[in-house]
C-alpha positions as CSV (number, residue, x, y, z in Angstrom):
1,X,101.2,79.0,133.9
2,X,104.3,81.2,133.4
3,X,107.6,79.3,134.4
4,X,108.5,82.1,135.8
5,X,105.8,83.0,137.7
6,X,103.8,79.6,139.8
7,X,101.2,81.4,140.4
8,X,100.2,81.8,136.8
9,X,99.6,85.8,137.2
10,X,101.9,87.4,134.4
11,X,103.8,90.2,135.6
12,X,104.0,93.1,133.3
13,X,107.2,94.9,131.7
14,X,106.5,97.5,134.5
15,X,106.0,95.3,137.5
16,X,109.7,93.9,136.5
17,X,111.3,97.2,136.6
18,X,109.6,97.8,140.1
19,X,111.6,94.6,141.4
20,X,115.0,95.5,140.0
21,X,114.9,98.6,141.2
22,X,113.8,97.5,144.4
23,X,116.9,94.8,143.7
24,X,119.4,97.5,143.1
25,X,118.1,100.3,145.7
26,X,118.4,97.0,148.5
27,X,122.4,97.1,147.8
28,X,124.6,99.5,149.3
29,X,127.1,100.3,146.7
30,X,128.1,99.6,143.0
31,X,130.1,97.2,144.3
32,X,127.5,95.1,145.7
33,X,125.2,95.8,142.8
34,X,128.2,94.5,140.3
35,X,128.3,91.8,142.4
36,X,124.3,91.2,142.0
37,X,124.4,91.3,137.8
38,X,127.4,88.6,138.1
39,X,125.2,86.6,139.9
40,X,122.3,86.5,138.0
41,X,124.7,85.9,135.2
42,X,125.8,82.8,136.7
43,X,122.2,81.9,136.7
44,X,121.1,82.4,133.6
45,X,121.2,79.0,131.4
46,X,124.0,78.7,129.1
47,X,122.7,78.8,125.7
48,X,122.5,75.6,123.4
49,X,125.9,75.3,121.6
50,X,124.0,75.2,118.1
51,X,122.6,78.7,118.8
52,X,126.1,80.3,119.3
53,X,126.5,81.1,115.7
54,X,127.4,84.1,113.6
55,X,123.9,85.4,113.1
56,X,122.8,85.4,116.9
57,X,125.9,87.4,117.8
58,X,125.7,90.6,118.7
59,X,127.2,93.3,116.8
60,X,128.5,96.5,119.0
61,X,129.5,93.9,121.8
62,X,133.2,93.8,122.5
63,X,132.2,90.2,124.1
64,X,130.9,87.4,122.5
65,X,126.9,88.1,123.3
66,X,124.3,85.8,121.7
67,X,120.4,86.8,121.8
68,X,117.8,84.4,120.4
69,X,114.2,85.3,119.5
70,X,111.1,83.5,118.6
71,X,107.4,83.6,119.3
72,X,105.1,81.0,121.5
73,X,102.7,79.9,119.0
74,X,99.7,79.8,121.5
75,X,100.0,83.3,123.6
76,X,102.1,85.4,120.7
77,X,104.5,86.6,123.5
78,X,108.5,86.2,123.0
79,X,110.9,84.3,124.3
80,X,114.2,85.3,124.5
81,X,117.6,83.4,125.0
82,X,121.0,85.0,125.4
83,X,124.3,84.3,126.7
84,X,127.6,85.7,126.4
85,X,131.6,84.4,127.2
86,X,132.2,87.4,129.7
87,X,130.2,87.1,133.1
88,X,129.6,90.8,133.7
89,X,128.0,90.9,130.0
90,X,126.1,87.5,131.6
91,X,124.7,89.6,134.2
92,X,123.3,92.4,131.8
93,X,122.1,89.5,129.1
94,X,120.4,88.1,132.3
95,X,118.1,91.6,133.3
96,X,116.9,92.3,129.7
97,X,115.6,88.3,129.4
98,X,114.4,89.1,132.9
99,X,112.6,92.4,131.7
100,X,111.4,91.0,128.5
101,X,111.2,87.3,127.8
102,X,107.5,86.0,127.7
103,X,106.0,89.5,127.5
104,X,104.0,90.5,124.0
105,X,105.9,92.0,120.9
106,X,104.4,95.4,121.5
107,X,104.4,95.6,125.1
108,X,108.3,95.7,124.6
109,X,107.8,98.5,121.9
110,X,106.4,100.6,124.5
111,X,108.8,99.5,127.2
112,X,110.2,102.8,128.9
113,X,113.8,102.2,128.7
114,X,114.4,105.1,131.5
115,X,114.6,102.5,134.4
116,X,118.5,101.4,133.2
117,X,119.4,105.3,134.0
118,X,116.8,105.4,136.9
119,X,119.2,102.8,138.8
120,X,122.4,104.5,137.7
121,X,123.5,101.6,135.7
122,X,124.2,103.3,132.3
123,X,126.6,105.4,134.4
124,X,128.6,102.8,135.8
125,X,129.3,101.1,132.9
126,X,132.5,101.4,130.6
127,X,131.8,102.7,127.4
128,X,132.0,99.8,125.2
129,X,130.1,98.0,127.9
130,X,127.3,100.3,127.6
131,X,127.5,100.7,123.8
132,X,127.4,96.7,124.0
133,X,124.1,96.8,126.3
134,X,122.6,99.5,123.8
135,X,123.3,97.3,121.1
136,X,121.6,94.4,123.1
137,X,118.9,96.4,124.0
138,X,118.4,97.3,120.1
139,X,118.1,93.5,118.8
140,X,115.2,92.8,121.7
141,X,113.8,96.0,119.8
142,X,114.3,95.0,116.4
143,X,113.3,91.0,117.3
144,X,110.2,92.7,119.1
145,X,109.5,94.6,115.9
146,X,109.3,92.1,113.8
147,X,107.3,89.6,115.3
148,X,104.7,92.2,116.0
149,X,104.5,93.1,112.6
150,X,104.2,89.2,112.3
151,X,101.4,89.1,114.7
152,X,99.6,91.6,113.3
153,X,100.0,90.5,109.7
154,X,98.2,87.0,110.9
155,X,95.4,88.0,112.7
């Protein structure tokens, strides 16, 4: 059972992007949607203090982000774990887990990344805010890369 998801159906990579967008399309403005990433950043759970070290930080980020990979042994599917000192940054940390924790390797290889211009939110970021989220969205990549090549190389 996913402890995301009672019910124990998994929801795919795709199914996600249908309910953010459905999320964002729900708000009026870009105020309101700001307002939305802030507060799933003050849900996500702060990350264990011994993870916020020097080689889970983000580089490209002008805040502190921290993004943490590994791979369930049982279902080969990733788990994610981020955090960051700047609750805005919080907020985008919080959709990428949303989007990709607990789905497989490759599944987020093939991920189309079009939904983050779909909803306008590329756009309405500041520039070294959105070079920061590219440079989050490139470790998920990179951590999804590897473990694939991982899974494959031990089946």
């Amino acid at each position: 059972m996913n402890k995301n998801n009672p019910s124990g159906a998994r929801k795919t990579i795709q199914d996600k992007v249908q309910v953010l967008i459905n999320e964002f399309q729900n708000e009026v403005d870009w105020e309101a949607r700001y307002k939305l990433i802030i507060d799933k950043g003050k849900r996500l759970p702060a990350l264990e203090a011994h993870l916020k070290v020097e080689e889970n930080l983000i580089k490209g980020c002008q805040s502190q982000v921290w993004l943490v990979a590994s791979v369930d042994p049982t279902t080969k599917r990733l788990l994610l774990k981020g955090d960051s000192d700047a609750l805005i940054v919080r907020g985008l940390v919080s959709l990428l887990l949303e989007l990709y924790d607990d789905q497989s390797p490759s599944d987020v290889l093939k991920a189309d990344l079009s939904f983050f211009e779909k909803i306008g939110l590329k756009s309405h970021l500041s520039p070294s805010r959105a070079n920061g989220f590219n440079s989050m969205i490139k470790q998920i990549y990179n951590y999804a890369l590897a473990f694939n090549y991982l899974n494959n190389k031990n089946n």
